[in-house]
N, CA and C atoms as a LAMMPS dump frame, in Angstrom:
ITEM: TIMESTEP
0
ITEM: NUMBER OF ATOMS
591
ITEM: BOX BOUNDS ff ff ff
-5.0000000000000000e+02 5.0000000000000000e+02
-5.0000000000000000e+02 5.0000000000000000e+02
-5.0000000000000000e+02 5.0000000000000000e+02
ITEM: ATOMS id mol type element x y z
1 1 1 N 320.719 192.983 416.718
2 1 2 C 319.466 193.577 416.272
3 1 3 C 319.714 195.036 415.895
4 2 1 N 318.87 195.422 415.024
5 2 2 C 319.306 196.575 414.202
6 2 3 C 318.296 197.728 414.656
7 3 1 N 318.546 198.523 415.435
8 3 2 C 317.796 199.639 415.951
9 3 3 C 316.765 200.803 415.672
10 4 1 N 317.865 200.584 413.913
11 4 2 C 316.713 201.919 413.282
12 4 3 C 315.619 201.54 412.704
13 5 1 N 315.72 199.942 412.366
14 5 2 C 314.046 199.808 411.882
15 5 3 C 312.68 199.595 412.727
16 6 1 N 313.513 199.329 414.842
17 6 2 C 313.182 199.489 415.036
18 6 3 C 312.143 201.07 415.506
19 7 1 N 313.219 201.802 415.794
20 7 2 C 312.602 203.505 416.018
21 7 3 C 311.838 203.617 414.428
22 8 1 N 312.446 203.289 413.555
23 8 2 C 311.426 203.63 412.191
24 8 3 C 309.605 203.223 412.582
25 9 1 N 309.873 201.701 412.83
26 9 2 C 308.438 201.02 413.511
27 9 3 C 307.816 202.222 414.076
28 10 1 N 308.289 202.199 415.336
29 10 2 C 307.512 203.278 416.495
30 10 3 C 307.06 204.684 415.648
31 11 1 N 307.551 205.384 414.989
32 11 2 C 307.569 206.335 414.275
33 11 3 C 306.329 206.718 413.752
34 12 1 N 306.01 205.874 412.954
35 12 2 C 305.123 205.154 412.148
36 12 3 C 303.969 205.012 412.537
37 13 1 N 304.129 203.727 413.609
38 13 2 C 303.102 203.559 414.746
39 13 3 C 302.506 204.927 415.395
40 14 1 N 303.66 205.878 415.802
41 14 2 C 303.083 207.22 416.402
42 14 3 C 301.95 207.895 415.291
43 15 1 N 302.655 208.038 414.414
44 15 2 C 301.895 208.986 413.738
45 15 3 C 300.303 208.465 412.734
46 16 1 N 300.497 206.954 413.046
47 16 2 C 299.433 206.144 412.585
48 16 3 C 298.237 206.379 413.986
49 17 1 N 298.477 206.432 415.097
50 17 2 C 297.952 206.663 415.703
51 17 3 C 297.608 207.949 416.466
52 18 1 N 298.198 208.99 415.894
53 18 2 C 297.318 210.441 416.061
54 18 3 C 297.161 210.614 414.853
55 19 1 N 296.85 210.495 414.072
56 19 2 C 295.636 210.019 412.607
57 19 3 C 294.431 209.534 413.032
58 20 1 N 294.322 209.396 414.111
59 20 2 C 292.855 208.907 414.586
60 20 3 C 292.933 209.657 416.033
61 21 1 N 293.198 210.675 415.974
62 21 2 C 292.603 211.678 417.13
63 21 3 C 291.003 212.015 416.898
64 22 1 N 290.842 212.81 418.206
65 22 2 C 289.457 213.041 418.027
66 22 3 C 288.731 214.188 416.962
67 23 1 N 289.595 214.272 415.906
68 23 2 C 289.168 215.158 414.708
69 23 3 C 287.708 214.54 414.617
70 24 1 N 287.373 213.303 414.422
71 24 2 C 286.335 212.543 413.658
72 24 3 C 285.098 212.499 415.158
73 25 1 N 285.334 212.951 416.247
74 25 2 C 284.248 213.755 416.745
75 25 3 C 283.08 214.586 416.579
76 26 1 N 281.608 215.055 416.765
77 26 2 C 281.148 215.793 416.411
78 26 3 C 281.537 217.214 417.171
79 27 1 N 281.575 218.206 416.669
80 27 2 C 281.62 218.954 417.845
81 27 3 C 280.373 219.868 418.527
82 28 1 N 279.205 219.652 417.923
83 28 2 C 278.106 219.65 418.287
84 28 3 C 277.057 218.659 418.846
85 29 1 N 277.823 218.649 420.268
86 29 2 C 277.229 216.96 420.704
87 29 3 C 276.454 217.108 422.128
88 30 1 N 275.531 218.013 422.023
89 30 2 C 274.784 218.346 423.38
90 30 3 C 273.318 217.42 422.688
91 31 1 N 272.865 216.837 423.717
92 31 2 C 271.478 216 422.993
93 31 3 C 270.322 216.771 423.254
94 32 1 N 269.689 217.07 422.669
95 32 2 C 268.638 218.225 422.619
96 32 3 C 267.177 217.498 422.24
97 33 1 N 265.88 217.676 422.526
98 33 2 C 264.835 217.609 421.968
99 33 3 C 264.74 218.555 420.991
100 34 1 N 264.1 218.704 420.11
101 34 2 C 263.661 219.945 419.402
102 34 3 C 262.322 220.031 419.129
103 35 1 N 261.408 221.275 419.787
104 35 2 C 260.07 221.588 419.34
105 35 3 C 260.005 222.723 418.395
106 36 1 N 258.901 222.581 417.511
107 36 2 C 258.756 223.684 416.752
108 36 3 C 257.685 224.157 416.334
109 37 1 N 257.258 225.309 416.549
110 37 2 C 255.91 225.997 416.442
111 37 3 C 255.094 226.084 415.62
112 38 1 N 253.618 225.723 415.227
113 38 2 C 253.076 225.859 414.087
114 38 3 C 251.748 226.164 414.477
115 39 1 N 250.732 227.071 413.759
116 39 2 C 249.574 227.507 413.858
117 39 3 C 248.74 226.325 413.339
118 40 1 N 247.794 226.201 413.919
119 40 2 C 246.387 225.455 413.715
120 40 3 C 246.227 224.689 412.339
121 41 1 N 246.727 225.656 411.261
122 41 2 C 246.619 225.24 409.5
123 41 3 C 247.67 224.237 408.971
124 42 1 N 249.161 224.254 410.196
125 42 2 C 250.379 223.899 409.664
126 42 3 C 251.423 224.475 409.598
127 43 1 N 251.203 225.834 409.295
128 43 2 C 252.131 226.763 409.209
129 43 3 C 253.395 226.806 410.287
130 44 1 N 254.364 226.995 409.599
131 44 2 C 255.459 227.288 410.674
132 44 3 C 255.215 228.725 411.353
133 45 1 N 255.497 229.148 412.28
134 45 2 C 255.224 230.314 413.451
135 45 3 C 256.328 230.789 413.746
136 46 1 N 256.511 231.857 414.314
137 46 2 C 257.624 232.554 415.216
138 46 3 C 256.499 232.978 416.335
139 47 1 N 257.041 232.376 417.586
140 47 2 C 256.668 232.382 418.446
141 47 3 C 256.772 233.809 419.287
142 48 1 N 255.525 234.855 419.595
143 48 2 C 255.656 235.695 420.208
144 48 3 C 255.479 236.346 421.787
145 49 1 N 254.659 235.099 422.285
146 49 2 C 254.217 235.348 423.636
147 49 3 C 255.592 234.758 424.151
148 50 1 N 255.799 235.654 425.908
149 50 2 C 256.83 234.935 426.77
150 50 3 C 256.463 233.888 426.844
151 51 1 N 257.123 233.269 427.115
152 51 2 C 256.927 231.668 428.156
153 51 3 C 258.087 231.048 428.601
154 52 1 N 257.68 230.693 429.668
155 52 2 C 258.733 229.763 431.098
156 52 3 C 258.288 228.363 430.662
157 53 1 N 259.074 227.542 430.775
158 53 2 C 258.914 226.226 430.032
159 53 3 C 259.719 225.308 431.283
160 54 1 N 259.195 224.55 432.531
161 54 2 C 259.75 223.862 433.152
162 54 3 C 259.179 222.375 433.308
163 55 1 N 260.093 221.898 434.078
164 55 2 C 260.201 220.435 433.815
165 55 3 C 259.793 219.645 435.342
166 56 1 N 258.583 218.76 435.519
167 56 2 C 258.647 218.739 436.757
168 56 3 C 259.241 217.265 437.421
169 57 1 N 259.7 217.069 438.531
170 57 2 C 261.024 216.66 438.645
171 57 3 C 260.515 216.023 440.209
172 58 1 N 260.664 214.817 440.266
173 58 2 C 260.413 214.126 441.401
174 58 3 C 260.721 214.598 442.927
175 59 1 N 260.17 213.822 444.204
176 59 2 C 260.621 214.868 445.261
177 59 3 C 260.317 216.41 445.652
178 60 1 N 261.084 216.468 446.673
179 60 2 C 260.908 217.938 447.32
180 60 3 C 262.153 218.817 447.916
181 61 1 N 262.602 219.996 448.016
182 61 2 C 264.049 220.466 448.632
183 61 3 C 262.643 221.769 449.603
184 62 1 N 264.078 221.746 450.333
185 62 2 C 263.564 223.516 451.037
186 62 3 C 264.541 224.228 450.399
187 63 1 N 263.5 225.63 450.166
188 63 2 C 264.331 226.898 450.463
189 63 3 C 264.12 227.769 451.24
190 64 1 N 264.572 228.929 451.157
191 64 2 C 264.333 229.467 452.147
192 64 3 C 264.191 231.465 451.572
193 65 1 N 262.853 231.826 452.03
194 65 2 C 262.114 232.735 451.537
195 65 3 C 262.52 233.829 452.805
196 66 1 N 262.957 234.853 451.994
197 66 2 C 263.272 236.33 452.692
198 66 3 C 262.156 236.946 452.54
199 67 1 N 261.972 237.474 453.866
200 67 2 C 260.863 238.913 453.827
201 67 3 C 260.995 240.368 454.331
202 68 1 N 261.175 241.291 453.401
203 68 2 C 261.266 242.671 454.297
204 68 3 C 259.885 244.076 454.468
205 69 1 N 259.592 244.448 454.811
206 69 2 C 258.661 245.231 454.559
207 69 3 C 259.352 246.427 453.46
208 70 1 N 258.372 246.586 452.343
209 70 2 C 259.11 247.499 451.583
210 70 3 C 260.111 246.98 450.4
211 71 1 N 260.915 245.872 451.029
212 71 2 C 261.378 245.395 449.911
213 71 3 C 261.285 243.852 449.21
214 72 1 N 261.758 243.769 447.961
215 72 2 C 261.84 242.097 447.556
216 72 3 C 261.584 241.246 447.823
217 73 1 N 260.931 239.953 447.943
218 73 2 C 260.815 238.8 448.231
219 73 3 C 262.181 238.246 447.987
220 74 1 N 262.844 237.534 448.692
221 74 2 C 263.945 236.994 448.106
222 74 3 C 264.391 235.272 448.267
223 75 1 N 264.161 234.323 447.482
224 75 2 C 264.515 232.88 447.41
225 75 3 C 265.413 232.498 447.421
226 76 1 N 265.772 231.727 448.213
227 76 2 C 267.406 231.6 448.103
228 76 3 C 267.51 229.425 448.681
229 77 1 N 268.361 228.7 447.645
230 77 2 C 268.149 227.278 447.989
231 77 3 C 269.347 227.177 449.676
232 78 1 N 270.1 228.314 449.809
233 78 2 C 270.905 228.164 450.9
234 78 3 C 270.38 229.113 451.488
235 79 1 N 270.533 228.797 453.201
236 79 2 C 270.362 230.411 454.468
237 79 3 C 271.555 231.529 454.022
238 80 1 N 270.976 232.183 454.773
239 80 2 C 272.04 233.615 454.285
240 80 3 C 271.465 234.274 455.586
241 81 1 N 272.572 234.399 456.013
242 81 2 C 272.506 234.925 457.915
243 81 3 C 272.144 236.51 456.969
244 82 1 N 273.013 236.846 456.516
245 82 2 C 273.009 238.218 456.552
246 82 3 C 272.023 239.264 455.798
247 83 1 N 271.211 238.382 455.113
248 83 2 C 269.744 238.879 455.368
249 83 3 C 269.065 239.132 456.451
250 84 1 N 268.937 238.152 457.576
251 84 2 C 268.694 238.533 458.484
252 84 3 C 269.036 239.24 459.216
253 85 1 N 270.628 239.274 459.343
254 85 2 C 270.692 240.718 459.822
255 85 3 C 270.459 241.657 459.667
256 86 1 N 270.247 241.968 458.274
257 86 2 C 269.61 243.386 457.312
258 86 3 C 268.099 243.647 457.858
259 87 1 N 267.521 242.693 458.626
260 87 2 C 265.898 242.719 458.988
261 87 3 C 265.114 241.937 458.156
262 88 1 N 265.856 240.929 457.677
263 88 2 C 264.695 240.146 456.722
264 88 3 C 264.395 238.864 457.557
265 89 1 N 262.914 238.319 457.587
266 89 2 C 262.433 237.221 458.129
267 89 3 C 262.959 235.978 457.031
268 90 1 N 262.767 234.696 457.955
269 90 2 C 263.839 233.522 456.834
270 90 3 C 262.541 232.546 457.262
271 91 1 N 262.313 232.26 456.216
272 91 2 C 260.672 231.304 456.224
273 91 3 C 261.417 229.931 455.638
274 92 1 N 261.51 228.964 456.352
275 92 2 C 262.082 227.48 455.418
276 92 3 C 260.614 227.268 455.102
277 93 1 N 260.718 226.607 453.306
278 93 2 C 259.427 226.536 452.685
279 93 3 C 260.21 224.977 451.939
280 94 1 N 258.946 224.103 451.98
281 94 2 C 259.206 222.833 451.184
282 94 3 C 258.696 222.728 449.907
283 95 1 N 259.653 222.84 448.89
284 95 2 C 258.632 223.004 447.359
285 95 3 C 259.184 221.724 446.572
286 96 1 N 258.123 221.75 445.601
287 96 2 C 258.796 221.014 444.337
288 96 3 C 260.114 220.666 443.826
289 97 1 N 260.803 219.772 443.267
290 97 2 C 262.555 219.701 442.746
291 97 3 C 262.495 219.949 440.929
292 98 1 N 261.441 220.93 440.811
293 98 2 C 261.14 221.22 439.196
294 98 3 C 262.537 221.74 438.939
295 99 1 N 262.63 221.812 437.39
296 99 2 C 263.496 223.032 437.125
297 99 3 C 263.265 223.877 435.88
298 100 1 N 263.384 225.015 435.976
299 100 2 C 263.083 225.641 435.096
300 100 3 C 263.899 225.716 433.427
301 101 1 N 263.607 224.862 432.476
302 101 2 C 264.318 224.738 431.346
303 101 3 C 264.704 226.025 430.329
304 102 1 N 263.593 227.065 430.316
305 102 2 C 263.075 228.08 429.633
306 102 3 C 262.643 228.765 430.388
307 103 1 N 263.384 230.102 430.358
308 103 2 C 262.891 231.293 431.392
309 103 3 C 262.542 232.357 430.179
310 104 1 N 261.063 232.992 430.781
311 104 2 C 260.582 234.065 429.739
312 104 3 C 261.152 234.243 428.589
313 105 1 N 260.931 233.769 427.852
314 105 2 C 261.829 233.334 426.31
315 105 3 C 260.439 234.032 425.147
316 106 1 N 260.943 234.378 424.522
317 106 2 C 259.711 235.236 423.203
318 106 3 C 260.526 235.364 421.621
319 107 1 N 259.494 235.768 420.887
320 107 2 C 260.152 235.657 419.385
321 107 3 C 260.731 234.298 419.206
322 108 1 N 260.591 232.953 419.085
323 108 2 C 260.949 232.284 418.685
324 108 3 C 260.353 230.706 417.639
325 109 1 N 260.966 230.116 416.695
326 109 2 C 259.763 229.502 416.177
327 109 3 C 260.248 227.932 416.222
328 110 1 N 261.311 227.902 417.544
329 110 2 C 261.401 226.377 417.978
330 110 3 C 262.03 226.989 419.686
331 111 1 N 262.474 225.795 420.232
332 111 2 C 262.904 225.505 421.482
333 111 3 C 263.64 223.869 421.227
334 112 1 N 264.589 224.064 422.114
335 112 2 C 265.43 222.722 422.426
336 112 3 C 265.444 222.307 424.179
337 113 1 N 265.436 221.374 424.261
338 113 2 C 265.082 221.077 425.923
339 113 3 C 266.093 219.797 425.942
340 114 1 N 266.423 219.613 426.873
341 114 2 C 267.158 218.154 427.633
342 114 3 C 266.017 217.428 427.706
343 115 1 N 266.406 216.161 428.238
344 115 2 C 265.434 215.082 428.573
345 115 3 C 266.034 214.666 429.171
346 116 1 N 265.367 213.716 430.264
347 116 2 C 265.678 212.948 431.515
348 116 3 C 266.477 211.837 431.038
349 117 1 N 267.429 211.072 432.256
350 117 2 C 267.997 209.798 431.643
351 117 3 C 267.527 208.84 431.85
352 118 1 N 266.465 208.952 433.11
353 118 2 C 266.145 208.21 433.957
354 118 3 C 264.927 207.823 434.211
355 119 1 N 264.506 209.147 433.66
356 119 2 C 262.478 208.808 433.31
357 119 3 C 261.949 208.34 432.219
358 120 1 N 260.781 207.67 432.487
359 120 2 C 260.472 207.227 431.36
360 120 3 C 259.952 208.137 430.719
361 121 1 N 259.171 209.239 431.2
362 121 2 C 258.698 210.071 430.446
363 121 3 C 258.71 211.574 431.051
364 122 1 N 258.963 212.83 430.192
365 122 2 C 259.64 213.757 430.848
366 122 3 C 257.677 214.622 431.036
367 123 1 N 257.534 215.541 431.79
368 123 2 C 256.53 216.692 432.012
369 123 3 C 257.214 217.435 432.194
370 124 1 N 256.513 218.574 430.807
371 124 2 C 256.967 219.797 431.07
372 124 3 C 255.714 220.569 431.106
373 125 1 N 255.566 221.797 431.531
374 125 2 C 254.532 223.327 431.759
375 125 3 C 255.053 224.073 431.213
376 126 1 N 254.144 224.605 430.327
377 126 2 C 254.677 225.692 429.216
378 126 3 C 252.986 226.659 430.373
379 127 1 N 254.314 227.848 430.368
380 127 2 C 253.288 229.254 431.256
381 127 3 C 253.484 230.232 430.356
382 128 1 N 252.721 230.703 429.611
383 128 2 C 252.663 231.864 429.07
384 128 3 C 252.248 233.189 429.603
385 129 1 N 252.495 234.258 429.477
386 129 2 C 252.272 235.509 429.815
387 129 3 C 251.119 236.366 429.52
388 130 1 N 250.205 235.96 428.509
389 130 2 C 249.154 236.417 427.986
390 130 3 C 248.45 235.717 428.776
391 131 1 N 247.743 234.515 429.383
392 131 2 C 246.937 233.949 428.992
393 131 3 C 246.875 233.403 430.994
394 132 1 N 246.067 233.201 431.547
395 132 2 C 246.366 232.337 433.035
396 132 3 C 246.57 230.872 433.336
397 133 1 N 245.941 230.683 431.921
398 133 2 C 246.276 228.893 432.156
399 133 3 C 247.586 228.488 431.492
400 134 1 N 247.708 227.153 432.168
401 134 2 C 249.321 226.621 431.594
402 134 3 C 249.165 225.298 430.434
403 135 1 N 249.905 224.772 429.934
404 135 2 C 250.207 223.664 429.374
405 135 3 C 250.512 222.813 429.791
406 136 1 N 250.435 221.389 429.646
407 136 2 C 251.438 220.19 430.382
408 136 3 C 251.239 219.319 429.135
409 137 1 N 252.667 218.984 428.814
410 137 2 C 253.272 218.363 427.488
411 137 3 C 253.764 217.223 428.429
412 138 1 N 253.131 216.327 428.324
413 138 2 C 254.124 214.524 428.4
414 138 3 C 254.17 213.983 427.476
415 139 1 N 255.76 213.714 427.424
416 139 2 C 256.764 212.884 426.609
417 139 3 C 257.204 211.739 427.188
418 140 1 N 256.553 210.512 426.292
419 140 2 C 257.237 209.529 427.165
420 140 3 C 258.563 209.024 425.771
421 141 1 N 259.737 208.553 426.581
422 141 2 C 260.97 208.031 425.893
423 141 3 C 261.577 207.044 426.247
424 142 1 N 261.996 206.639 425.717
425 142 2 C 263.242 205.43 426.339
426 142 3 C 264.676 206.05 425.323
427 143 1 N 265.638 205.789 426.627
428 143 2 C 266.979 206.438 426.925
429 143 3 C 268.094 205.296 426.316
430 144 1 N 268.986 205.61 425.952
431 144 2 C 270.112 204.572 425.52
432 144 3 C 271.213 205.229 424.988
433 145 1 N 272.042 204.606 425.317
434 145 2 C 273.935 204.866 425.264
435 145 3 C 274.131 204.852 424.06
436 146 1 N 274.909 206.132 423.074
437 146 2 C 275.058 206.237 422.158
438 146 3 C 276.841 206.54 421.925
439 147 1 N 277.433 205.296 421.211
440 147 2 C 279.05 205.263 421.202
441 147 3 C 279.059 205.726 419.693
442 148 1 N 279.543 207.062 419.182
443 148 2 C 279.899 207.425 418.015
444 148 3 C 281.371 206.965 417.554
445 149 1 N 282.223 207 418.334
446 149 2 C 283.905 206.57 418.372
447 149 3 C 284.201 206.202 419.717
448 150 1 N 285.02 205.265 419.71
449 150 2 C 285.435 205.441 421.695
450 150 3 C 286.068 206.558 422.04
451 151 1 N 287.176 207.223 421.374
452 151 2 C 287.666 208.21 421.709
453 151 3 C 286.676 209.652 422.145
454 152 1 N 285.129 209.971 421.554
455 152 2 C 283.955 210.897 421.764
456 152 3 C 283.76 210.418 422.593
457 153 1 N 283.903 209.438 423.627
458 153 2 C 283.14 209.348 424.665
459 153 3 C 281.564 209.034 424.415
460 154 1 N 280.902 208.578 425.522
461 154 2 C 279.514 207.984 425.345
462 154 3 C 278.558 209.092 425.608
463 155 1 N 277.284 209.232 424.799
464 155 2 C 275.956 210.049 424.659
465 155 3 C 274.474 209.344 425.043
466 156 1 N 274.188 209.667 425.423
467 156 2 C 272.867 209.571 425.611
468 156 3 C 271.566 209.696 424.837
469 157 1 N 271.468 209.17 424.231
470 157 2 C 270.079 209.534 423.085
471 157 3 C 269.063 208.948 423.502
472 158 1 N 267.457 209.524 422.794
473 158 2 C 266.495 209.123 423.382
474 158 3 C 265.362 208.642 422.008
475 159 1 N 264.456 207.691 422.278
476 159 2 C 263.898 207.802 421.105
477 159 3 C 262.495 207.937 421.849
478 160 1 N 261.592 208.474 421.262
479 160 2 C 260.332 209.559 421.512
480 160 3 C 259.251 208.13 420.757
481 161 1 N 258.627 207.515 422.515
482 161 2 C 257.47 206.96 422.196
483 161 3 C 255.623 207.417 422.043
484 162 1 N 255.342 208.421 422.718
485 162 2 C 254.108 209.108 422.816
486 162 3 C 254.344 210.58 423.099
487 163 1 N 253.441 210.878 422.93
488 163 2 C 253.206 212.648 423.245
489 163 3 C 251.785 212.587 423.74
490 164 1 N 251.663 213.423 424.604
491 164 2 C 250.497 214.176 424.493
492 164 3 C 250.368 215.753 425.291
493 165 1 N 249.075 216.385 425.482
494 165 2 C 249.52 217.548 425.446
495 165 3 C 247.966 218.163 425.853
496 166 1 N 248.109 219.305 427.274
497 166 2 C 246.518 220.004 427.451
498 166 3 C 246.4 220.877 426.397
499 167 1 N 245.15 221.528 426.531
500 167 2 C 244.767 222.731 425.415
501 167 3 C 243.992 223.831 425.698
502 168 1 N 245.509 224.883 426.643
503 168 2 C 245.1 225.735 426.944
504 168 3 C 245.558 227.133 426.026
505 169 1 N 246.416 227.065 424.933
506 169 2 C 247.028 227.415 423.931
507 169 3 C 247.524 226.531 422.864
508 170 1 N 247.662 225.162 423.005
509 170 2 C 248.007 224.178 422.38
510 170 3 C 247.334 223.816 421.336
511 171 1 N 247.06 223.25 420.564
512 171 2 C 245.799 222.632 419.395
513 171 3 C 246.139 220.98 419.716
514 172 1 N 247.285 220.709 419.645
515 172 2 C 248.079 219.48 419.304
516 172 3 C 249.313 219.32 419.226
517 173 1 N 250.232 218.101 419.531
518 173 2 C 251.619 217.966 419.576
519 173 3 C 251.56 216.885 418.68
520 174 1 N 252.761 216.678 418.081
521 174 2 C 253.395 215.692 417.294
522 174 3 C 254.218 215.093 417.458
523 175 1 N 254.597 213.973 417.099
524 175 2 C 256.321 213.152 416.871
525 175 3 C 256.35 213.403 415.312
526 176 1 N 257.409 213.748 414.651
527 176 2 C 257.536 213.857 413.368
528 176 3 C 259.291 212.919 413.604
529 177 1 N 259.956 213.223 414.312
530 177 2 C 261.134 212.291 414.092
531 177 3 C 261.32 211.935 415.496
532 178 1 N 261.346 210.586 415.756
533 178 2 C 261.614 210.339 417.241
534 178 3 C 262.774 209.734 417.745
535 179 1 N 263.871 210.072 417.063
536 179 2 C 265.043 210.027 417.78
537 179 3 C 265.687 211.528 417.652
538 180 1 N 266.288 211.306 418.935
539 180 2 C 266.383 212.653 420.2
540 180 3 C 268.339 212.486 420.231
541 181 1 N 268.856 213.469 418.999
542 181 2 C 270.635 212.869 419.21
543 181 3 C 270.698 214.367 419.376
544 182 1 N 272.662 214.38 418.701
545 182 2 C 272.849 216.165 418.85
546 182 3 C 272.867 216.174 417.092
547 183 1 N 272.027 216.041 416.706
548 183 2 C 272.046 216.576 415.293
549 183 3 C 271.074 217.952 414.955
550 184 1 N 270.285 217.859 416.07
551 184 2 C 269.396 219.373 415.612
552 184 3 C 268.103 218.763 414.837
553 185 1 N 267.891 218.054 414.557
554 185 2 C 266.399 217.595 413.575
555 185 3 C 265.22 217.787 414.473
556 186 1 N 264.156 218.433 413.72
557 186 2 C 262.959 218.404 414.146
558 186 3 C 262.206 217.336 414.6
559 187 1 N 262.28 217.389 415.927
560 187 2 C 261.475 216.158 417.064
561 187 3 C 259.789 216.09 417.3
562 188 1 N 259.501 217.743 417.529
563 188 2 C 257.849 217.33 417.808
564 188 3 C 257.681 218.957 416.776
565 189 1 N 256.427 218.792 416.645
566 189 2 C 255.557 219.912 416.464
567 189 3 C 254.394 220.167 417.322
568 190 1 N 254.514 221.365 417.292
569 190 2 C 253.439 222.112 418.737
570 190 3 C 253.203 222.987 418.057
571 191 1 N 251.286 222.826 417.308
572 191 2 C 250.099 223.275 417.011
573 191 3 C 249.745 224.243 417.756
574 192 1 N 249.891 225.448 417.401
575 192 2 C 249.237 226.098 418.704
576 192 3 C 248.01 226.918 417.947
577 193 1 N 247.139 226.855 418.871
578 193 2 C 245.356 227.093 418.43
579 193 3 C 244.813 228.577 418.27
580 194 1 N 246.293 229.368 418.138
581 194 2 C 245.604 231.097 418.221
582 194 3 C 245.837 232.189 419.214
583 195 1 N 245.674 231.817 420.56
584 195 2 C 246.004 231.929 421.678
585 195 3 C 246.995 232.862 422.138
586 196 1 N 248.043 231.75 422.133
587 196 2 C 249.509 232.57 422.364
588 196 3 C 250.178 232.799 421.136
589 197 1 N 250.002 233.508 420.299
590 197 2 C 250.882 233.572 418.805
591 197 3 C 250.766 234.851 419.236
C-alpha cells in the first residue's frame, strides 16, 4: 500500500474540514427583546425620563439590611460581620427574587431586555422618575431551541404571543414582529401618552 495518497487523503480531509469552522457563526448572538418608544400620534421618541425597568421573578431570598445612625442604608444578599463591627445593625429581611433589567437609564428611543426560558410570560415594571406611579407590561411567549449550525451551539428564541400593558405613562403596547432572536428587529412598540417624554 502506497502511503502518500494516503497522507494526501488526510490532508485534504484536514483542510476540508476547517473550511467549516465557526466563521459561519453569528457573532451577535445574545437574544434580546426589543422595545421602542413612540408618542401617542406614532412618532418615534427619544426617551427622556429615568427609568428602572425590572422583571418580577417567582419566590423569595433574604437579605440583609445595614443600619447606622448618620450613615447609609446598606443591602447586601450576603452577612458581612464587619459591618457590624463598624456599629451597624443587620436586619434579615425576606423580599421578592425580582431583578432589576434597567437601572435609571434616560435619553433613549428603544431598550432590549432578556426573556425568561421558562415562563410563559415575562412581567416587567417600568418606574419612572417624574411621575409616582409605575407600569406593568405582560408579555406572554413561548420559548424554543434555536440550532443555527451545530458548531454555534444552541439559542433560545422566543416568539411573542400577547402584550398588554397599565396606563400610568403608557398609551399602549404592540407586537409589530414577534419573534424574539439576536438579530436586533423591532419586537414591541410602547405608546407613551405624554407623561414621561
Amino acid at each position: 500500500m502506497n502511503i502518500k495518497p494516503l497522507i494526501l487523503l488526510c490532508s485534504v480531509s484536514a483542510i476540508v474540514l476547517a473550511s467549516c469552522s465557526s466563521n459561519n457563526c453569528p457573532l451577535e448572538n445574545t437574544v434580546l427583546c426589543n422595545y421602542y418608544f413612540y408618542d401617542i400620534e406614532g412618532n418615534a421618541v427619544t426617551y427622556t425620563d429615568t427609568i428602572t425597568v425590572t422583571t418580577l421573578m417567582p419566590g423569595h431570598k433574604t437579605v440583609y439590611v445595614y443600619r447606622k445612625l448618620g450613615e447609609l442604608t446598606v443591602t447586601l444578599d450576603t452577612p458581612d460581620s464587619t459591618l457590624v463591627i463598624n456599629g451597624y445593625s443587620e436586619t434579615p429581611t425576606t423580599v421578592r427574587r425580582d431583578t432589576i433589567l434597567v437601572n435609571q437609564s434616560s435619553t433613549h428611543d428603544h431598550i432590549q431586555l432578556p426573556m425568561s426560558y421558562f415562563n410563559a410570560a415575562d412581567t416587567l415594571v417600568f418606574k419612572y422618575s417624574s411621575i409616582s406611579r409605575n407600569d406593568t407590561i405582560i408579555v406572554a411567549h413561548r420559548g424554543y431551541a434555536h440550532v443555527e449550525l451545530p458548531e454555534c451551539g444552541t439559542h433560545y428564541f422566543h416568539h411573542l404571543s400577547d402584550i398588554e400593558a397599565t396606563d400610568a405613562a403608557i398609551d399602549h403596547v404592540e407586537i409589530v414582529n414577534p419573534l424574539v432572536d439576536y438579530k436586533g428587529n423591532e419586537n414591541v412598540k410602547i405608546y407613551f401618552n405624554g407623561v414621561a417624554e
